[in-house]
LUMBA-763729 format. One record per residue (C-alpha): x, y, z; residue in one letter. Coordinates in steps of 0.001 Angstrom, whole numbers, plus 500000, padded with zeros to 6 digits. Example, Ala and Ser with C-alpha at 12.3 -4.5 7.8 and 13.67 -1.06 7.14 Angstrom:
2
512300495500507800a513670498940507140s
END
This chain:
418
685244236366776331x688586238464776279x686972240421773564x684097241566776156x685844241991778693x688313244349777351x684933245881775719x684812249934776048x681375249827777637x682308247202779664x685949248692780873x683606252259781507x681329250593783809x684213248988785694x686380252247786018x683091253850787243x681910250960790182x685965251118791204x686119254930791435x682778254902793455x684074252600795578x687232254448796625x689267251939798918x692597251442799884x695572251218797863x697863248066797126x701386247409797441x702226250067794774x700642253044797006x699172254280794057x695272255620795165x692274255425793517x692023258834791819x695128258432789859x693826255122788177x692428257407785328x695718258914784185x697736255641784705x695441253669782533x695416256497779768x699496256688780062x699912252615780494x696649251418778030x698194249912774782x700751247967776881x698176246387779492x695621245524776691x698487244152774755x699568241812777999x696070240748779267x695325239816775361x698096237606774687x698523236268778545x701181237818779612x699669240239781720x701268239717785825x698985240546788331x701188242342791428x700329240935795094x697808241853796792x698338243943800429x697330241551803593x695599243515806164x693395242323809304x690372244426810361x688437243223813659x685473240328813224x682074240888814763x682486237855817084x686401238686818051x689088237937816433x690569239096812931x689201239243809615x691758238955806628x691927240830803658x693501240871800248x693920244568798767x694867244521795189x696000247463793628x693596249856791747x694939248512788532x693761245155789300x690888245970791031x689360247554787960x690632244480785713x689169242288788438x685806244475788088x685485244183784416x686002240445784287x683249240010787242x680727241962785263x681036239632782467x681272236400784590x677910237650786824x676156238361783676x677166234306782858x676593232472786412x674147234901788228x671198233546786336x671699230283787019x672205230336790678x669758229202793923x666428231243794376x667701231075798356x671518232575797255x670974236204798615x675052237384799027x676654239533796576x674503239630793981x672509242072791716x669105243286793222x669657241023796363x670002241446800009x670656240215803370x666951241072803730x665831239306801579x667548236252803516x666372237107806786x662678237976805610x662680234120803757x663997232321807115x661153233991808929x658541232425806485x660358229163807402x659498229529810846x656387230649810184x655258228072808072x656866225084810973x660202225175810324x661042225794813675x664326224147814142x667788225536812096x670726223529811558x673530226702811572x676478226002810028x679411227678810110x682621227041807351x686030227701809226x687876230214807083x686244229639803790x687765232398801740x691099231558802526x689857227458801796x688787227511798448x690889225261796171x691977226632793630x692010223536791206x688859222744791806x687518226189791452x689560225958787878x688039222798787229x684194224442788097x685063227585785799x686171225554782884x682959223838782430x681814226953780993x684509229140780096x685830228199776930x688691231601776808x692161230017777960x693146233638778748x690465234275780965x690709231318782611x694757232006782839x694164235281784210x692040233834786647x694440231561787993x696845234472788494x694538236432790328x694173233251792807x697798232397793062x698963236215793597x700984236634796076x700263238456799645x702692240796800597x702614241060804381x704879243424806765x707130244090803642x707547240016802633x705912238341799480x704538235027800136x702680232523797979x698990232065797787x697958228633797293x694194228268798404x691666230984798965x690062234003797656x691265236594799838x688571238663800235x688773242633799119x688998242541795383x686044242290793215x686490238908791717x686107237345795311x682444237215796000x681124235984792780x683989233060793027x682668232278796429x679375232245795239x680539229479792047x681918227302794770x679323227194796954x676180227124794171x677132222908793938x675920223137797836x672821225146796937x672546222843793929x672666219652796164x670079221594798940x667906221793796451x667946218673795189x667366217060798639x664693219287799271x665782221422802164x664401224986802981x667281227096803727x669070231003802992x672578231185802106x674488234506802117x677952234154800998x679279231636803261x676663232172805696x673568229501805311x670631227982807636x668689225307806940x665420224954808342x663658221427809871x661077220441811634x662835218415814871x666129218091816319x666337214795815242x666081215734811876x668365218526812016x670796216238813100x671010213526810418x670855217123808081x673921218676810092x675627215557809506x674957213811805300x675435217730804617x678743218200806736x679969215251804831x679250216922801827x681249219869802425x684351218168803293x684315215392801303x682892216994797844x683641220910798460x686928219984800042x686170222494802791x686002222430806519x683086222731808824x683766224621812133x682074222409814580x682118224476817188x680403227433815546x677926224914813846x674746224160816034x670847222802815562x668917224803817994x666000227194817818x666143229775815340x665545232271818425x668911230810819890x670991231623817029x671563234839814701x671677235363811435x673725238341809678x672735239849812890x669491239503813221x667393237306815112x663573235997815589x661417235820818464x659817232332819672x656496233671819046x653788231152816727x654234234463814307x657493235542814590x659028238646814758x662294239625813186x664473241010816055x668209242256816846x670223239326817663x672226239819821340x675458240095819864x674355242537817641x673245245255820576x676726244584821899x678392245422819345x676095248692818937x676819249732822505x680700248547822094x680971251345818876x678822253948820149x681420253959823673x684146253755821010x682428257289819323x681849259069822317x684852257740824223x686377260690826053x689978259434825159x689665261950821910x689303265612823085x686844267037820953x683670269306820940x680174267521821925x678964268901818374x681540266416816385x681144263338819129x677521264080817847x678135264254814634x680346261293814373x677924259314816059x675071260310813582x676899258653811031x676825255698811943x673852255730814062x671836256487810158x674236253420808351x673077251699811497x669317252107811711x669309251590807723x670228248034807712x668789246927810959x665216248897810177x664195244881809350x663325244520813012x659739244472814288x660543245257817209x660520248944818162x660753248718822003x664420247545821588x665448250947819717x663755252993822007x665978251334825126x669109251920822831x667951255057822095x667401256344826070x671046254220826446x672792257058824525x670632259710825971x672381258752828912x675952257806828171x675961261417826373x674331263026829550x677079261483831599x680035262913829564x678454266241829680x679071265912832881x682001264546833227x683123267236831305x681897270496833413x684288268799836118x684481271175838741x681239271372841208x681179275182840388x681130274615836522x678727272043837601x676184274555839630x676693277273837080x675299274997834073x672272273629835649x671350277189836864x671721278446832954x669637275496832189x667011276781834366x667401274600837492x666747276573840838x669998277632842798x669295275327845608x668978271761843487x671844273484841392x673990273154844343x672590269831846069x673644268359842795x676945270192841695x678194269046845172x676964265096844849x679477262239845384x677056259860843352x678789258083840202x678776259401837079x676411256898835427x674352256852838176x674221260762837724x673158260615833985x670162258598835098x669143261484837690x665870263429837260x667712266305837506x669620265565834117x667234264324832555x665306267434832666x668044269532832072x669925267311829509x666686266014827999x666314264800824540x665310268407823128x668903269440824428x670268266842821871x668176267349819300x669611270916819438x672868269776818907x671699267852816206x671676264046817525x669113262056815679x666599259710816888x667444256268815596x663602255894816726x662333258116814047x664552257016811521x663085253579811647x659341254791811485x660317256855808460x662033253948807103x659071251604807714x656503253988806177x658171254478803305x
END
């Protein structure tokens, strides 16, 4: 397996995926556009290490970036050197496991998406299904054991230097605020080997859903499982929570972990509706944390012109609209839609200030002088303000489309069309 690995097509398609996906550096600062010349200068040596087993993985760089639902999310950055050594060995062990994993396994995985997961639990629903046992594993990349995972990978690899150079990946250290520490469970999540490993570990619970006969979507570490009553949701939540922690060695959050209507919970941030048919909609947490980065975008904190708070916004407004275009539900874009409408309205006019600046604008805008001044002069509330007749004719949404906002609204019919 070392052989194909260290394969040129194979070590060409890894340089490739790990230049394309930029990132961070690691602990040795050095970026991702310099991984060309240091593997040219440094090639012979790191072939001859990673052949005979000697090759020494450096630590990986702990940072925390925000969660979704509060709280910190850990990561692992290796450096770009191990990244694309992590890459090549992933292609070959994907090429090896990805076959043989669950139908209902959507996460990190060739020609599969969180779609796909989310358009499967609806024809659960659909078909009666209408209870879902959610369950939720407490900090399962930094969990995994690593003997175990060993143990798993050794069943079919038979290369002692893969397997070696597996293990060193796992027990890197994580260098955090300048001090080296050892890591002795977990996949720290941000190199390319992590995913697929999750996905080994957790294909024995697919396996054993399977064999019981449950209907349920698994992405990553994210799974439902869909039943027909509470009751039996219950004596599922339970046999399978022993099986986690007794088998898998891993831990169940309890608190996070529910069985409730699939309308009640969210999954990768969507949601359904209780309808007989249901419909695919955005879960509530989901439009909070839409509004929560769009105030972040156009927070008037950073001084800049309305044509970059625009154009900052489009970006992720279009990354935004792209995944969540799954929805059937249209009349819940429009609302967020006319909810930035008027949060932009509002800092316009915040930003003319002075009653004068004020009077002079809507007059250029073609408001007559008297309703110029009855407004420049008002003592109402901003927000209140942005929700004014007055605005929105003046500030309407062909004003923004000038400056070059797009309609989140239209994106998703083009989207769905197509």
């Amino acid at each position: 397996m070392i052989n194909r690995i260290l394969s040129r097509p194979n070590l060409l398609q890894a340089l490739k995926r790990v230049e394309k996906n930029k990132g961070s550096h690691g602990v040795d600062q050095m970026p991702v556009k310099s991984l060309r010349k240091h593997l040219k200068e440094e090639w012979t040596l790191l072939v001859e290490n990673l052949r005979s087993g000697t090759y020494q993985p450096q630590p990986i760089r702990r940072v925390e970036i925000p969660k979704p639902d509060d709280g910190k999310r850990k990561l692992g950055i290796p450096t770009v050197t191990d990244r694309f050594i992590q890459q090549a060995i992933a292609q070959q062990l994907s090429g090896m496991y990805d076959p043989t994993f669950s139908e209902y396994s959507y996460g990190f995985r060739p020609n599969r998406d969180a779609h796909q997961a989310v358009r499967q639990a609806k024809e659960y629903i659909q078909e009666g299904y209408r209870w879902v046992v959610d369950m939720d594993l407490e900090k399962f990349f930094d969990k995994v054991n690593h003997d175990r995972l060993m143990a798993t990978l050794s069943n079919r690899i038979q290369d002692k230097n893969v397997l070696y150079l597996i293990r060193q990946y796992l027990q890197a250290g994580i260098m955090e605020q300048g001090i080296v520490s050892p890591n002795t469970e977990g996949t720290p999540q941000g190199g390319p080997l992590s995913p697929l490993l999750s996905n080994i570990v957790l294909d024995e619970l697919d396996k054993e859903l399977e064999k019981r006969g449950h209907k349920f979507v698994r992405y990553a570490d994210d799974f439902h499982i869909y039943v027909k009553s509470m009751r039996a949701g219950e004596r599922v939540m339970a046999s399978i929570t022993s099986f986690i922690e007794k088998k898998l060695r891993l831990k169940v959050n309890r608190e996070k972990s529910a069985v409730d209507r699939p309308w009640k919970r969210k999954l990768l941030g969507f949601s359904f509706t209780s309808n007989r048919i249901p419909k695919i909609r955005l879960a509530k947490r989901s439009i909070e944390r839409f509004k929560n980065r769009v105030r972040s975008l156009t927070s008037r904190k950073e001084r800049i012109s309305m044509e970059n708070r625009v154009r900052k916004l489009n970006l992720f407004l279009q990354g935004w609209v792209n995944y969540y275009s799954l929805i059937d539900t249209l009349s819940v874009l429009k609302e967020l839609e006319s909810w930035i409408h008027r949060r932009l309205r509002m800092i316009r006019w915040k930003e003319w200030r002075l009653p004068k600046t004020k009077i002079r604008k809507l007059i250029k805008l073609g408001i007559s002088p008297q309703k110029a001044h009855e407004w420049g002069n008002s003592r109402k509330a901003y927000w209140r303000i942005a929700r004014s007749p007055i605005l929105h004719k003046t500030l309407g949404i062909t004003y923004w489309w000038r400056l070059g906002l797009k309609s989140i609204v239209s994106r998703y019919k083009f989207i769905r069309q197509t």
